[in-house]
Each structure stands twice: as C-alpha cells, then as structure tokens.
N, C-alpha and C positions, 0 to 999 in steps of 0.2 A: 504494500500500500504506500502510496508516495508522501513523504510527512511535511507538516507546513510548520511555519513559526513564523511567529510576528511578535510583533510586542508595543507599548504603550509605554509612554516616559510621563510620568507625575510632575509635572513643573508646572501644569495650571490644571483648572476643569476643563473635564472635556467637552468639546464640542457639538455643533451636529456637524462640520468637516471630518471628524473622529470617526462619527457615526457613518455615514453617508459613505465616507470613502475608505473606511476599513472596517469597523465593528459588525455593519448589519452583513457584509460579507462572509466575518469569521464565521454569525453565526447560522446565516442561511444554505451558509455551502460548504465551507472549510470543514469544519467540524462531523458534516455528516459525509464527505467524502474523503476523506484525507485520516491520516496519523495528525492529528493537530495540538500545536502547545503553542499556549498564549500568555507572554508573560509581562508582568507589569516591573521595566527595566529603573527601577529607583536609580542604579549605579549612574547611570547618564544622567541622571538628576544633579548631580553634584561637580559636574564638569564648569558651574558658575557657580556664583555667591547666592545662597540659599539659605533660608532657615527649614532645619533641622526639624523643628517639630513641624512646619508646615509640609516636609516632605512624606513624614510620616502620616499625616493625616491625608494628602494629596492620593496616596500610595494605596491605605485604604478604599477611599473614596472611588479609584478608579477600579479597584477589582472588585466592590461592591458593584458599579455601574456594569464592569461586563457581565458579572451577574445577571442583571436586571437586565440586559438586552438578550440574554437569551443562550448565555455559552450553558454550556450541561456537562458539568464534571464528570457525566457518566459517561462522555461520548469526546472531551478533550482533556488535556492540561491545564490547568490553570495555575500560578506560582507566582512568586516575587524572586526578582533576579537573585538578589542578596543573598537569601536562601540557599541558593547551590553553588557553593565554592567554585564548582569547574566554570562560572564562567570570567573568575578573575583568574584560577592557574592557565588556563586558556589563552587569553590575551594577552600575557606576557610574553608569551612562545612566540605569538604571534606579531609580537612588538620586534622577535628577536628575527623576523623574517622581512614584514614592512620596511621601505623607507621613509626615508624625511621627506624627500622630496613629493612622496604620494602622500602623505598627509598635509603637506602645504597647500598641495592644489585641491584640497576638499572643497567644494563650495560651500557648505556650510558654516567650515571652519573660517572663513575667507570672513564670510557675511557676520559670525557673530562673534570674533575676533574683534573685526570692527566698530560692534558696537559696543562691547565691551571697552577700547577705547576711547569712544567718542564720549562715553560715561568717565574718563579717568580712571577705570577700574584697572588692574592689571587682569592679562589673560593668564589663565590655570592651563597648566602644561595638558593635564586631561581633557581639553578643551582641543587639544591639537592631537591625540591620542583615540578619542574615545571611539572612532572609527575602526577600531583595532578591536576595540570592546565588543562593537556591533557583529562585528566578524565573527567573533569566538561565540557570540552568543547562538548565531545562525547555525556555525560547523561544529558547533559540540554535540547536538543533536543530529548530525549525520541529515542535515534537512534538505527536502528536493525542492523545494518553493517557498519564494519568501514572497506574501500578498503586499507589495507594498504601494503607494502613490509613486506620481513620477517623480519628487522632490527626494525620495528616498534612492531612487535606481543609483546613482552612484558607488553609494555604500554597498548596495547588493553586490556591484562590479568589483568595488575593492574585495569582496569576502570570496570570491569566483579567484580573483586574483593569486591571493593568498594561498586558498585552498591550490591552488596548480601549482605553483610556486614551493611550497612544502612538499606537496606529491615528488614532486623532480626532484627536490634534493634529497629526502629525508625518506622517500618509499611513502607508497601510496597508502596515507592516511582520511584524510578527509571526502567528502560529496561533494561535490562543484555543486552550487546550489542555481538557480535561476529565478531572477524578479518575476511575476507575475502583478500586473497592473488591472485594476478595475476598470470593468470597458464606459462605465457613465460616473462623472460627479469624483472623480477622482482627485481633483481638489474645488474645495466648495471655498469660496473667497469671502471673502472679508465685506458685508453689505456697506460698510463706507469708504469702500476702498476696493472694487470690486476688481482690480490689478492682483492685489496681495491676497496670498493665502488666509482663510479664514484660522489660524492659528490660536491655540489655548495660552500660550506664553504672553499675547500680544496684550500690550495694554489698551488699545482700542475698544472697550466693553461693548459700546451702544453696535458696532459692527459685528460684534459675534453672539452667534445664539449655542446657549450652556446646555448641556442636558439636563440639568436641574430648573432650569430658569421656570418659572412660575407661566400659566398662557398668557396672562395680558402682557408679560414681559414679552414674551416671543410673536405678539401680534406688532406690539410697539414696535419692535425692530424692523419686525422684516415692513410694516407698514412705514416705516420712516429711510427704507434702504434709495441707496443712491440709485438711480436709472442712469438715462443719457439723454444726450439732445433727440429734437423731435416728440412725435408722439406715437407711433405706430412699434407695435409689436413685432420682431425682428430678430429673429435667433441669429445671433454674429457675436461670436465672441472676440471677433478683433476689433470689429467699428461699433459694436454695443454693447460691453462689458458687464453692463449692471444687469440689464436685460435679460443676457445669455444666463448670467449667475441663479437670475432667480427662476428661470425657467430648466434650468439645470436640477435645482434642488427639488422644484415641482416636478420636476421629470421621476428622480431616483426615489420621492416619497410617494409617489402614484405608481410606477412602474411604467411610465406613457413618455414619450419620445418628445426630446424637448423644442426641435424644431417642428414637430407635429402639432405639441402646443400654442404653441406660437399663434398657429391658424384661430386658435380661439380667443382672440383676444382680440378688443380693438381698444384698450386702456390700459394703464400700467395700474390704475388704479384696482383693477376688478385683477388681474395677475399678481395684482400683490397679498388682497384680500384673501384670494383660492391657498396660495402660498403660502400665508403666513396658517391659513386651516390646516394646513395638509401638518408643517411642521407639526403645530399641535397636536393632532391626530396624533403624528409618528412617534411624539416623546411620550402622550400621557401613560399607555402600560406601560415604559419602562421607567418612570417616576414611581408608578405604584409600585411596581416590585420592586423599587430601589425602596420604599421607607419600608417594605413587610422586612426586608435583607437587614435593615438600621436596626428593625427592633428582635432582631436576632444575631448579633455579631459573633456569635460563639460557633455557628452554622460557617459563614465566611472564614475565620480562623481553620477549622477545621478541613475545609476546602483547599487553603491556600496549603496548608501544611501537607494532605495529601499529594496536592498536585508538586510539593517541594520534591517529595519523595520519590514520586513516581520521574520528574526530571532527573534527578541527581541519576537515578538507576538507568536512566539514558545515556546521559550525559559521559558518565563518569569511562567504561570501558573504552569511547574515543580519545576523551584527553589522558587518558591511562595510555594510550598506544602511541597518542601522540609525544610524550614525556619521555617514552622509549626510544621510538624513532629519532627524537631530536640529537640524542647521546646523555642525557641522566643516565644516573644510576638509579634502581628500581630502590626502594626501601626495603629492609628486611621484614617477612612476616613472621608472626607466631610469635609468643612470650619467651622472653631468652633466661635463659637459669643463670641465675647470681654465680659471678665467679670465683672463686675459694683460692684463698692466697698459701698454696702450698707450703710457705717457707715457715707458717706458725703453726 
C-alpha cells in the first residue's frame, strides 16, 4: 500500500487555506486509500522566536482540529513530531549529507530570513536548517507521497534529493518520495490581499478565515473581501484575483467548478453572500466536534500517544539502517554483567 505523510506546523490557527488545501484531502482520500501519518510538526515551530507555552497550546489545538475534520485513528497516524526521536536523529545525518548552498537557495528560507531582518531580529541557524528537518520527517517513514501545496514542492524536491544522494553513497537506504499537489484550491489566498497566501502565521486577521472563527465572523470576512475592478463575474486568476479566490473557495466547499460558477453570477455581491454560506456550512460540524474533543482531552492524549507509538515503530528500523549505512557504530545490546576486579 503506498504510505503518505504530511504534517501541520503550530505557529498560528489554522485556517480554511489549511482546510481547503490539505486537511479535507487527508481526510476524504489519504486516509482511506493510503498507509497515512499525519503529524503535527511542533519542531518547525521553533525555527523563530516563539512562546513556548503558546506553542504548546497551538500544538494541541491543531491535533484537536484534525480530529474534528475527520482523520480516524483507526484508519491513520496521528502524532506530534516531538514525540518520536527518529525524526531529530534523522536530520542530523541528513544535515551530514545536504549542502549550504541548497539550503541558501530555499525560498522560504530566503523570504522569512528576510523578514526576520526587517524586524531587527536575528535569524536562528534552524531557520536555514529546518528543511533538513522536513526531509527526515518524510524519509523516516519510508513514505511514497507527500500531499503537499505548490509552496511546499521545493522541500519535497530537497527530501527526493537527499534520499538519492544517500542511496549513492551510503547503499540504498531511503524511498525517493514524490509531491502530490491538490488539483482545486491548493492555495486559498488571503481575502485582503488576494496575491498572498491565505497563511495562519500572517498577521492580516480581517483576510483570513480561522477554523474556529464564530459564522458572523466568517460572513464579515468573506463579505468584506477585496474583489477587483469592474463588475462582472470573471474566473481569471491573473487579471481578477479576488474574484478567482472566492470562486475558488466556493468551488472546493461545493464541489462545482469555479469557472462554471462564475456563469452564475452577475454581482460580487450575491458571490460573496453564497461564499461566505458555503464557508459556514463547511466549518460548522467541525467546530462541533472540535468543542465534544475540548471536553474530553484525555481521548486526544491518548490518541496522540498511540499514534507516537505506532510512528516510532515505523520510523525507527529506517533510521536504524540509516545510522549503519552512514558508518556509526551500532550500540551494544543486552545488560552487561559488572566487571570483577580480579586482582582483590
């Protein structure tokens, strides 16, 4: 069976770009087709300046919400990175194989490098690294597909990378893994800023809609999102960006084709209306079974801690081969009997 992995980084609430372009995937198709582990990557959380308990609470919150959209522990993985060792002994092999020069030209790193800068902040060395991280976490699991947006394809290329690149030297250890990209809504943008990604990091609030967010909040939004010049309705995502965006999201929360839509409209105002319905539709069951999940946290615990185990038990015999291959020495096993000093 071909096994997927993906994962979610806790550095804001998530979104419905989250939802839209990864989660209702995991769990409409990944899950019931695939070997699937879906984990919620805290370690990446910490490659900027954070608080510590807000990561912690972040961390929860989001593996409550895959909860609540529908993953089924009886049918995936679910975990927190942290959890299982192999994926920091992992990434240091992997640090011992990458170059510099492939982690400089990250685009990510490039972009939030930068704005780490433009803040005065110093940039954290994990911050040029953790694309290394990304790697280990994909090939530890021996995984065939990694469901990602096109923002993410890069990294999937670096971990393809690596994996080849180890195999050659050090004997065929790892799966060369391959992106798979969602074919609708794979990045849902930002409603005041319909260029940029609709991102959970972003401090833009009134532009993004939270999966938490209460209806009248998410009518507010999307009924307050930016369109474009003219009036007429117009699927073009390069000369109508707002347009396209919100016919995009009414597309992937209907299931109906966004340039098809289009045809039914002759307002943005009555396209924004349907839109901003449909969101609510799509969140309200997973709000309800996000608070049934709040007033049982011991159920979540227990989930996460399963799915830690059932990872590590994956996980663990590849970077165990890997460790080999590299040139370590294996640890001794078994209890060793105390030595006895003959001379007394």
């Amino acid at each position: 069976m071909t096994r997927v992995f993906s994962g979610v980084k806790p550095t804001g609430h998530l979104t419905l770009g989250n939802y839209l372009g990864a989660i209702q995937r995991w769990v409409d198709v990944d899950q019931h087709q695939a070997d699937a582990l879906f984990c919620v990557v805290d370690l990446h959380a910490l490659t900027v300046d954070h608080d510590p308990a807000r990561v912690r609470r972040l961390s929860r919150q989001a593996a409550t919400l895959l909860l609540a959209a529908g993953l089924d522990p009886e049918r995936c993985t679910l975990f927190v990175q942290s959890h299982v060792d192999e994926h920091a002994r992992l990434s240091y092999l992997l640090e011992c194989v990458a170059t510099d020069g492939e982690m400089r030209r990250m685009i990510q790193y490039k972009e939030k490098a930068a704005r780490e800068r433009a803040r005065g902040g110093s940039v954290r060395l994990s911050l040029l690294t953790y694309p290394v991280l990304m790697a280990a976490d994909i090939l530890a699991y021996a995984t065939d597909e990694v469901p990602v947006g096109d923002d993410q394809t890069q990294h999937v290329e670096l971990a393809r990378d690596l994996a080849v690149r180890f195999n050659q030297r050090y004997g065929h250890t790892f799966v060369v893994p391959r992106a798979t990209p969602p074919k609708i809504a794979t990045r849902v943008m930002n409603l005041q800023d319909p260029t940029s990604k609709m991102g959970k990091s972003d401090d833009s609030g009134p532009g993004i809609v939270y999966l938490l967010d209460e209806p009248d909040v998410v009518r507010k939004k999307v009924m307050r999102a930016v369109t474009d010049s003219g009036a007429e309705v117009v699927y073009d995502r390069e000369a109508r960006p707002g347009v396209a965006n919100l016919l995009e999201i009414l597309a992937a929360c209907s299931g109906g084709d966004p340039e098809e839509l289009s045809g039914a409209y002759t307002s943005y105002g009555a396209l924004k209306k349907d839109t901003a319905e449909a969101v609510v539709e799509l969140l309200r069951p997973v709000q309800e079974r996000h608070r049934e999940l709040c007033a049982d946290p011991a159920h979540v615990e227990d989930v996460l801690r399963d799915g830690a185990e059932r990872a590590r038990a994956v996980a663990r015999p590849t970077v165990d081969a890997a460790y080999r291959a590299i040139g370590l020495l294996p640890a001794a096993s078994g209890v060793r009997e105390p030595v006895v000093n003959a001379a007394r």
